[in-house]
Structure formats: structure tokens, C-alpha cells
N, CA, C and O atoms as a Tripos MOL2 file, in Angstrom:
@<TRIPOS>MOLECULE
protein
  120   119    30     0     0
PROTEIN
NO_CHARGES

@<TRIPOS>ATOM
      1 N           5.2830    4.9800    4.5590 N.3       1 UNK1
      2 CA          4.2960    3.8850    4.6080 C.3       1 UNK1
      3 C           2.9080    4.4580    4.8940 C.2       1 UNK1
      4 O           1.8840    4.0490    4.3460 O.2       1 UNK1
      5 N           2.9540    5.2910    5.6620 N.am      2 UNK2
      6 CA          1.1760    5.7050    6.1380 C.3       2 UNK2
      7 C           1.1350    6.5050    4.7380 C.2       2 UNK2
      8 O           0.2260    6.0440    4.0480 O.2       2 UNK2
      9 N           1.8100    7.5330    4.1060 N.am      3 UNK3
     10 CA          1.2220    8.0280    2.7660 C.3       3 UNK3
     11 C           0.6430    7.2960    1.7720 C.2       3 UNK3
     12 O          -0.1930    7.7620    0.9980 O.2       3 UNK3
     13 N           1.1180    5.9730    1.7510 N.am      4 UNK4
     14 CA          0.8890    5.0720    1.0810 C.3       4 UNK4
     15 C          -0.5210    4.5760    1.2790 C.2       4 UNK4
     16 O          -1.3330    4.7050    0.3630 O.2       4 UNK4
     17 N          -0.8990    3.9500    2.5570 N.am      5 UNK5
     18 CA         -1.9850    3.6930    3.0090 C.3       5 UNK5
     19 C          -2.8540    4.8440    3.0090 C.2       5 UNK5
     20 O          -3.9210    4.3780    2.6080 O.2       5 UNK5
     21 N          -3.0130    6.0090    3.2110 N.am      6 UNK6
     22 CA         -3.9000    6.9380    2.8330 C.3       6 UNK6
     23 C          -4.0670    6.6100    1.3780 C.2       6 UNK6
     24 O          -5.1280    6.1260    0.9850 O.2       6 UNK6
     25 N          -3.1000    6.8450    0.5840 N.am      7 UNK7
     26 CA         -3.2710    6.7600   -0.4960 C.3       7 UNK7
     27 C          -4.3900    5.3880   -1.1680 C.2       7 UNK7
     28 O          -5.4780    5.4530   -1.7400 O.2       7 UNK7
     29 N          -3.7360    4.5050   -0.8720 N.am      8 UNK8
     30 CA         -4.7260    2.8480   -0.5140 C.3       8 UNK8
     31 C          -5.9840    3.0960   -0.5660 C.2       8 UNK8
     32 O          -6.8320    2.8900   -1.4340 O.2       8 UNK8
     33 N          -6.0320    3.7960    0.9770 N.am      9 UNK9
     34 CA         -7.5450    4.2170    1.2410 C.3       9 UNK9
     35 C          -8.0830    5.0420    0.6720 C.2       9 UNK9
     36 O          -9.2200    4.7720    1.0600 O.2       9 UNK9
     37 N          -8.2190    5.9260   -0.0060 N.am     10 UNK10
     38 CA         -8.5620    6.7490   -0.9200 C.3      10 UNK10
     39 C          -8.9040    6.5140   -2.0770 C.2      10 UNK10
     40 O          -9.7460    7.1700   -2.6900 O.2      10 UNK10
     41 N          -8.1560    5.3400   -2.6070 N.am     11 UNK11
     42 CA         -8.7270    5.1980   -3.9070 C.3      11 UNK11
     43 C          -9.1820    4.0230   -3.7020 C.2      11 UNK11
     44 O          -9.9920    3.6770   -4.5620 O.2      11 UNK11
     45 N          -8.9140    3.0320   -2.6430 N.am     12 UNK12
     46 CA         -9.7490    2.0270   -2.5890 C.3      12 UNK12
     47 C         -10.2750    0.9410   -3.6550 C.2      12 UNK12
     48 O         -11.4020    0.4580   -3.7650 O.2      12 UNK12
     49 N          -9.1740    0.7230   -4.3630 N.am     13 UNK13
     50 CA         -9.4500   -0.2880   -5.3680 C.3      13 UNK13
     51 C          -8.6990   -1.6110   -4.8510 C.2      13 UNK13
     52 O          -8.0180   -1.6650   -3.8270 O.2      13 UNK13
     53 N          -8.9690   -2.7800   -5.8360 N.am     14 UNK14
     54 CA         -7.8840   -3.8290   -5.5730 C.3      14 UNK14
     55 C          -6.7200   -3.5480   -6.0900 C.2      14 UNK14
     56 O          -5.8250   -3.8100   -5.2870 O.2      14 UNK14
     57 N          -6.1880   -2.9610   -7.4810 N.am     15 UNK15
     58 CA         -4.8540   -2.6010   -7.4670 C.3      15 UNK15
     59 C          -4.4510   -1.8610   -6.5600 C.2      15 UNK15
     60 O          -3.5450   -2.5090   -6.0360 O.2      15 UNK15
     61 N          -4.5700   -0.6910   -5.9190 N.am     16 UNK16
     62 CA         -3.9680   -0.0670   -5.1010 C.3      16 UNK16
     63 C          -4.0090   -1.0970   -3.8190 C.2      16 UNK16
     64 O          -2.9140   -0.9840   -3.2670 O.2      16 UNK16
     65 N          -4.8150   -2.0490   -3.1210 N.am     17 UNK17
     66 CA         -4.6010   -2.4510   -2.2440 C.3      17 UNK17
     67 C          -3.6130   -3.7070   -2.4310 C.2      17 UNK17
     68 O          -3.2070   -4.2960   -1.4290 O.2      17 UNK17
     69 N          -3.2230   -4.1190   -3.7500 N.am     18 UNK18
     70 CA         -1.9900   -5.0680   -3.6560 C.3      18 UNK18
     71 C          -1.0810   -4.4620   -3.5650 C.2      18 UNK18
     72 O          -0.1850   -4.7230   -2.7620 O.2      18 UNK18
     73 N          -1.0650   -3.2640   -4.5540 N.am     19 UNK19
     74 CA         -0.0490   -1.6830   -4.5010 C.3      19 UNK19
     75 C           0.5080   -1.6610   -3.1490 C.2      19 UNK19
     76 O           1.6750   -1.5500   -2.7740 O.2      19 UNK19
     77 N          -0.2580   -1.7530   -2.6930 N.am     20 UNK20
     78 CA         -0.0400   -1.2560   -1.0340 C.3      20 UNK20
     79 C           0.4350   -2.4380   -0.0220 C.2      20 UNK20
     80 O           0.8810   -2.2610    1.1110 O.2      20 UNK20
     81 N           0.3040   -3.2730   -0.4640 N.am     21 UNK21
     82 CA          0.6000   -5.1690    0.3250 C.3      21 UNK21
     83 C           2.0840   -5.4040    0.0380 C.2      21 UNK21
     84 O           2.8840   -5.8390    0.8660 O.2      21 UNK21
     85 N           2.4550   -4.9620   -1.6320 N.am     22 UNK22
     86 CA          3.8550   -5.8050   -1.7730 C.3      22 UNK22
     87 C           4.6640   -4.1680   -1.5760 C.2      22 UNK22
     88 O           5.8810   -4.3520   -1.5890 O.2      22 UNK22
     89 N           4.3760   -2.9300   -1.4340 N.am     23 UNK23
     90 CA          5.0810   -1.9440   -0.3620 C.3      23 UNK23
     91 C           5.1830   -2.4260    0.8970 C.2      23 UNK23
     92 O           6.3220   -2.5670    1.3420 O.2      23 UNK23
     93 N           4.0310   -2.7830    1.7390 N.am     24 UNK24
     94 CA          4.1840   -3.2280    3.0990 C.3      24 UNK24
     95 C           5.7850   -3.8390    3.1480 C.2      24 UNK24
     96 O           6.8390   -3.4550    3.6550 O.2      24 UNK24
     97 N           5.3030   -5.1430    2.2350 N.am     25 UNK25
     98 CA          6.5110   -6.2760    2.0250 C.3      25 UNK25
     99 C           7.5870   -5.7440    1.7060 C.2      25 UNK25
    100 O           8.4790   -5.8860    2.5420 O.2      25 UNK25
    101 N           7.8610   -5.1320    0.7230 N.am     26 UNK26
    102 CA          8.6560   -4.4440    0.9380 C.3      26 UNK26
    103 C          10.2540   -3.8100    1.7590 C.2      26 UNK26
    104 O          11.4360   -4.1200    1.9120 O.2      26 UNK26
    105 N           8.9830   -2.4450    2.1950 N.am     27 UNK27
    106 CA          9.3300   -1.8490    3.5010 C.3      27 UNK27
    107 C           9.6430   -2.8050    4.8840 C.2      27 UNK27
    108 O          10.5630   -2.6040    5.6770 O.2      27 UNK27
    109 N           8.5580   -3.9780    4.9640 N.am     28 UNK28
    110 CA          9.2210   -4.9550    6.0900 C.3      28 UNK28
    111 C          10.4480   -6.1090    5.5430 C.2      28 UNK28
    112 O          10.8530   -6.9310    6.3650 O.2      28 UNK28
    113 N          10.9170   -6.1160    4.3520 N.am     29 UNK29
    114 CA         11.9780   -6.8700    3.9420 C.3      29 UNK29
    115 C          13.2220   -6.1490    4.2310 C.2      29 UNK29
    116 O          14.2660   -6.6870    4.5990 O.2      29 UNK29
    117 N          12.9890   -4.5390    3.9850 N.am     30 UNK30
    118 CA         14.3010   -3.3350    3.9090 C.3      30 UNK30
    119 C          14.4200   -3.1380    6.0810 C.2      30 UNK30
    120 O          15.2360   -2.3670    6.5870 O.2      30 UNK30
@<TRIPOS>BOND
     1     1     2 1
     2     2     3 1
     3     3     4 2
     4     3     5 am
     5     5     6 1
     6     6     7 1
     7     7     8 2
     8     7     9 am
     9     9    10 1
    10    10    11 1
    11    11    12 2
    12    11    13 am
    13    13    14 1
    14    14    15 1
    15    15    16 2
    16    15    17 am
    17    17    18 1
    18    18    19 1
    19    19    20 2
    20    19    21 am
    21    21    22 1
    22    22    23 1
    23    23    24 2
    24    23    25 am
    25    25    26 1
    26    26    27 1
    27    27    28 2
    28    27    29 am
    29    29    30 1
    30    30    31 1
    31    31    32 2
    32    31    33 am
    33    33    34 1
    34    34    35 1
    35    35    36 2
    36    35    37 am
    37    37    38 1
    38    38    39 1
    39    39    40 2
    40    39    41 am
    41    41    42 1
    42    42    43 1
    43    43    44 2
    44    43    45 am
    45    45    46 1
    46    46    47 1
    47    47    48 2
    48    47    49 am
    49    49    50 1
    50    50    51 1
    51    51    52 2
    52    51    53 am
    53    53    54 1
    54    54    55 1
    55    55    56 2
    56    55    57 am
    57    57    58 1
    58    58    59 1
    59    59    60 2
    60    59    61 am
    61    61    62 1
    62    62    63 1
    63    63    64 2
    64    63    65 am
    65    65    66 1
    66    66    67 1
    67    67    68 2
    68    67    69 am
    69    69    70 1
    70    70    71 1
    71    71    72 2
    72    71    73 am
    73    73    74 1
    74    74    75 1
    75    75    76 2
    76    75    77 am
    77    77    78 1
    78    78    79 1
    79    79    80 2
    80    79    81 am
    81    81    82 1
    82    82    83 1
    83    83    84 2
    84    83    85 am
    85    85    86 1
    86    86    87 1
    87    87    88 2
    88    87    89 am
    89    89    90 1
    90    90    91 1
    91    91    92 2
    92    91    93 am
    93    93    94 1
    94    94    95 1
    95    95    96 2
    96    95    97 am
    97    97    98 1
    98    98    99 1
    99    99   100 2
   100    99   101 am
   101   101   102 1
   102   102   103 1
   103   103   104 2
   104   103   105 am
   105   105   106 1
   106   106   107 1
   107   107   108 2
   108   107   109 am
   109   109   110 1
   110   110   111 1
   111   111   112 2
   112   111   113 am
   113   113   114 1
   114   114   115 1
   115   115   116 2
   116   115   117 am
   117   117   118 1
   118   118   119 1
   119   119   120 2
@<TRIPOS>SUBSTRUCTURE
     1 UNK1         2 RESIDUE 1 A UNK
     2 UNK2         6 RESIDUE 1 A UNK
     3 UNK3        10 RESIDUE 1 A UNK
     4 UNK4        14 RESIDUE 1 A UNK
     5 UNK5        18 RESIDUE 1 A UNK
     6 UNK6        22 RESIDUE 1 A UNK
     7 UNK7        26 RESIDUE 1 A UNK
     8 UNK8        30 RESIDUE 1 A UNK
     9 UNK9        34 RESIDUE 1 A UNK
    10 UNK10       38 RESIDUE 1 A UNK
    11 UNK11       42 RESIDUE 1 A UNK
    12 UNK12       46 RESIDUE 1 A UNK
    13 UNK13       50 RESIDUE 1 A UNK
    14 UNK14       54 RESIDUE 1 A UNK
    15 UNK15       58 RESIDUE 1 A UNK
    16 UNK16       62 RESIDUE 1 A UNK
    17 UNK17       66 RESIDUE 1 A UNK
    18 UNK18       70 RESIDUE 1 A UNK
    19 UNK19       74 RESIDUE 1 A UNK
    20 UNK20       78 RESIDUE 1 A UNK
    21 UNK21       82 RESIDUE 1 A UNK
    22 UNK22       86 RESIDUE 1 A UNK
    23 UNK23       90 RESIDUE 1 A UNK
    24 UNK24       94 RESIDUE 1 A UNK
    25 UNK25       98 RESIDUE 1 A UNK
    26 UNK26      102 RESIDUE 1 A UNK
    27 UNK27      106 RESIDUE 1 A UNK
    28 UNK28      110 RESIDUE 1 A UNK
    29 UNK29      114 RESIDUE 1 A UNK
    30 UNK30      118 RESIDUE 1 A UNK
């Protein structure tokens, strides 16, 4: 999850930050 969010942050777009929302979801569903 934090690779992810670096990742997020780094490229800092809106796809990567939904990219990164329905991982959250995800990861908090698993």
C-alpha cells in the first residue's frame, strides 16, 4: 500500500489518484 501511494504521489494525476482510492478499497475489503 505505501508503494502505491508513493507511486500516487509522484505522478500526481487524477488517474493515479483513483488508481490509488479503489487499491485503498481494495486492500481494506481483503
Amino acid at each position: 500500500a505505501i508503494k502505491a501511494f508513493s507511486l500516487a504521489k509522484s505522478l500526481s494525476t487524477g488517474n493515479s489518484k483513483s488508481f490509488f482510492v479503489q487499491q485503498t478499497r481494495n486492500q481494506a475489503l481483503e
